[in-house]
N, C-alpha and C positions, 0 to 999 in steps of 0.2 A: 130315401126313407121318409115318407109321408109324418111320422111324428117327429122327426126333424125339424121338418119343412114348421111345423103347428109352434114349435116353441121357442127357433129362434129366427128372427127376420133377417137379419146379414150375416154373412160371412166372420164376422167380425165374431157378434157372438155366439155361434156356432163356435171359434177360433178358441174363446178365452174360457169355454163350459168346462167343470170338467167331468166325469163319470155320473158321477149323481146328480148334475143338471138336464143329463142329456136324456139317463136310464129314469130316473126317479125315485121311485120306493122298490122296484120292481130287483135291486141292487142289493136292500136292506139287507134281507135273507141270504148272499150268498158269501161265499167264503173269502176272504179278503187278503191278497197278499202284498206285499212290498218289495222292490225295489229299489237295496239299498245304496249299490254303487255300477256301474258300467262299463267298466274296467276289465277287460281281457284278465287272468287271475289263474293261481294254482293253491292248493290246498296242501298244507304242510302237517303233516302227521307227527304229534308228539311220542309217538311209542305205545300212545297209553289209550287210543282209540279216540283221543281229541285233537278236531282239523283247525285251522287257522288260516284264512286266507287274506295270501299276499301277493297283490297285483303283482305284473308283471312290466318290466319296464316303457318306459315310452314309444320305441319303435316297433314292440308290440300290441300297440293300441288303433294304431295308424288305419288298420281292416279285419275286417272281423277274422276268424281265423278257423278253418275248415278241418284241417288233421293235424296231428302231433305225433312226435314219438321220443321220446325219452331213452338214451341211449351213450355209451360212451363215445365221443368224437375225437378227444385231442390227448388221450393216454395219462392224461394226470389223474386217474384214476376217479376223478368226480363225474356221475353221471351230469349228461348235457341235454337240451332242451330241442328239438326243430319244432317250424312252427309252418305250416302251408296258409297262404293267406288270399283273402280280395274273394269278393261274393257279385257276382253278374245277375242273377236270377230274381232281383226284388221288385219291386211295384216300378210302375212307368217314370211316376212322380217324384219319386225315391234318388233314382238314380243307380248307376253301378257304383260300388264299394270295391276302387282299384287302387288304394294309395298303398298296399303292402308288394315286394317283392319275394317273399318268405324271406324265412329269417333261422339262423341260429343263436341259440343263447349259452353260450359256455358258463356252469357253475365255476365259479370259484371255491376257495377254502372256509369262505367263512360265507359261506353258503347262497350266496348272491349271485345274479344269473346278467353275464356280459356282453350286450349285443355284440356282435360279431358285423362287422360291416362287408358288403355285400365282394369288395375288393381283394378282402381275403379270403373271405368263404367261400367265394365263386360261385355262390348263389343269388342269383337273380332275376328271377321269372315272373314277367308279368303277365297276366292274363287271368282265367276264372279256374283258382285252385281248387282242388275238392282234395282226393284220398292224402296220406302219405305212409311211405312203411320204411324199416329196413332192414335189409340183409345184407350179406358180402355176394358181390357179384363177380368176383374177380379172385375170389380162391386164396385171399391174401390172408383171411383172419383179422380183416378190419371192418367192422361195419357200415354200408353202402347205402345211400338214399336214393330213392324212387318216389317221385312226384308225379300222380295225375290231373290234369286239368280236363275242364270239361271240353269235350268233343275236340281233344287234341290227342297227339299222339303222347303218353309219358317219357318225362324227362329223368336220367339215370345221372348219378355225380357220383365217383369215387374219390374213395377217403385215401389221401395221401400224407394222412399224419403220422409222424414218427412215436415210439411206444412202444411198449410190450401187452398185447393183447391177447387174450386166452378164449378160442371157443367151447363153449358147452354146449352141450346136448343133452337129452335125456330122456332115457327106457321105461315107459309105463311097464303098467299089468296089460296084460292080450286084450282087456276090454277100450283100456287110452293108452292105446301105444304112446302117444308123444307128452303123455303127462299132464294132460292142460290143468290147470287146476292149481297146478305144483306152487307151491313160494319155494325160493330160496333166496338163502343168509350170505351174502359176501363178506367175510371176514378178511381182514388186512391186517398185517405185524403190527403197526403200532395201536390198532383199536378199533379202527373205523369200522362201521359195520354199511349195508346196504342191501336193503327189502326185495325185491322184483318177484312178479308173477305172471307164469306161462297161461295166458289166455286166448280163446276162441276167437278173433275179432279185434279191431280193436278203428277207432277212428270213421271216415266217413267211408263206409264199405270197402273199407280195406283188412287185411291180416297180415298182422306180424308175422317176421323170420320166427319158427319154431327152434330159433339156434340163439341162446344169448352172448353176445362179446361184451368183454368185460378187459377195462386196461388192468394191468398192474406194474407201478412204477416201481423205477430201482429201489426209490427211497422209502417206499412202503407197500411191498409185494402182498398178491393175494392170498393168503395162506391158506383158507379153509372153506367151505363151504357145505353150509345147514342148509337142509331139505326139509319139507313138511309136503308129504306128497296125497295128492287127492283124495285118498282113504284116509289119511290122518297119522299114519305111518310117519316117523321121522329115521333120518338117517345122515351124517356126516361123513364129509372126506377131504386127506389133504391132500393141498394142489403142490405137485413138486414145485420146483423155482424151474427147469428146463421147457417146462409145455407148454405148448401154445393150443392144444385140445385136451378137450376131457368129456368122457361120456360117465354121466352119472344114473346107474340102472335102481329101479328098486328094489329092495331087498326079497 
């Protein structure tokens, strides 16, 4: 850039300018924003339409992080975190961003999210991550992970956790058959509740299983489940203790 070259002689201070040394006035006028932390992070919803965001632990910082999906993993009824990681494709100078394996993070009860080390999760993949989804691939009623990397073939892991897990489904109107749109309410015996929504898409050009698994533990079974479907229609229904499917139609 020729007005570079006019304003600073070395390297150096080229190096130590920052924005407004280099642009000038030509800056003044335009919209300005900040950058307040760097931090890999998730946004915690108080019920009441205000987010809060709370990084994510240390072995989630490691590489930048490409897909997510959010889902039950280990039956204790807390949904869990996966994380697809490592980015190939940046400037020459740069470098590759390969210090992640992907990762799970298992919430806990008091709602903190526990890396999951690679020896028991059996997840380990190094290379240039991109999509992630999941579904059951194996007809069990467990929820299955599917990893794509770039210009590889994807990688499949089945869930071998012990649990009681329940599939849903669910019957739009003739115009959404599969509902997209929809929230529902996971309601549990002793109180707990739990959000989730059927959408179109979701992470780096991938799509979720249009089926939600959902654990329910001995000690706090899922008893109910609130719908708020696409039209704005709501409807409830309860989940026996014996099933492990359930299709929820609209009214």
């Amino acid at each position: 850039m020729p007005s570079v070259r006019e304003r600073f002689e070395t390297y150096h201070d080229f190096a130590s300018a920052d924005l407004l040394d280099i642009y000038g006035d030509r800056l003044k006028q335009a919209i300005r924003l900040e950058v307040n932390t760097a931090h890999t992070g998730i946004f915690v919803n108080d019920g009441q339409g205000h987010f809060t965001f709370s990084p994510l632990p240390a072995a989630a910082q490691i590489a930048p992080v490409m897909g997510t999906t959010a889902t039950h993993l280990d039956g204790d009824g807390q949904p869990d975190l996966v994380l697809s990681q490592n980015f190939y494709q940046n400037q020459r100078e740069t470098g590759r961003m390969s210090g992640g394996l992907s990762l799970v993070l298992l919430r806990k009860k008091d709602a903190s999210l526990l890396p999951l080390p690679a020896k028991f999760s059996g997840i380990a993949l190094q290379g240039d991550a991109r999509a992630l989804a999941s579904t059951d691939l194996n007809n069990d009623r467990r929820p299955d992970l599917i990893f794509a990397h770039n210009s590889e073939k994807p990688r499949f892991f089945l869930n071998s956790s012990s649990g009681n897990f329940l599939e849903i489904t669910l019957t739009g109107s003739p115009t959404n058959r599969h509902a997209i749109g929809a929230r529902l309410i996971f309601e549990h015996a002793k109180g707990s509740r739990e959000t989730r929504e059927l959408s179109a898409g979701g992470g780096y050009l991938s799509q979720q299983s249009q089926r939600f698994f959902h654990s329910s533990p001995t000690e706090n079974p899922l008893q109910k489940i609130h719908i708020t479907w696409p039209d704005g229609t709501t409807s409830s229904a309860e989940i026996p203790a014996e099933a492990t499917s359930f299709n929820l139609r609209k009214p």
